[in-house]
Residue, then its C-alpha position, 0 to 999 in steps of 0.5 A: x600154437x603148434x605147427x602141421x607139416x603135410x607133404x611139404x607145406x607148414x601149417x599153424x595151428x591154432x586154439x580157437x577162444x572157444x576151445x580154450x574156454x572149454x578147455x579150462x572149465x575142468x580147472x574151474x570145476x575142480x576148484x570150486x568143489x574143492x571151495x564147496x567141499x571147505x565150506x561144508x566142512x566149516x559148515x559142520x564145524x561151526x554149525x552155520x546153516x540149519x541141519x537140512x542145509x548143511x546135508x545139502x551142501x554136503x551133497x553138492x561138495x560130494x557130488x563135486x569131488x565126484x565129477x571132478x575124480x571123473x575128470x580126472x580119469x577122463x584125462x582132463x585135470x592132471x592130478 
């Protein structure tokens, strides 16, 4: 909540539950492509899922970190 003042009359201002859901998605994004990226490092490791597989996940975590490095030069994580 923050407080406006305009030519002598105070305002409360609020974030609507929208705004803060919006607002903390970048949060969930980052963390579930640092979770994917783990995984797919322990999917090499271990060799869990056919090669095919494995390149996918490779490439949904790279494309995670990706998005989330965007973000972040956006303004939207603070890193």
């Amino acid at each position: 909540m923050s407080v406006l003042e305009v030519g002598g009359e105070l305002a409360l201002l609020t974030r609507p539950l929208p705004m803060r859901v919006a607002l903390a998605l970048p949060y969930l994004v980052g963390s579930l492509a640092l979770v994917t990226t783990a995984g797919a490092l322990l999917a090499w490791r271990y060799r869990y899922w056919s090669l095919r597989a494995r390149i996918h996940q490779t490439v949904l975590a790279l494309l995670g970190l990706a998005f989330s490095w965007q973000l972040s030069m956006l303004g939207f994580l603070p890193v």
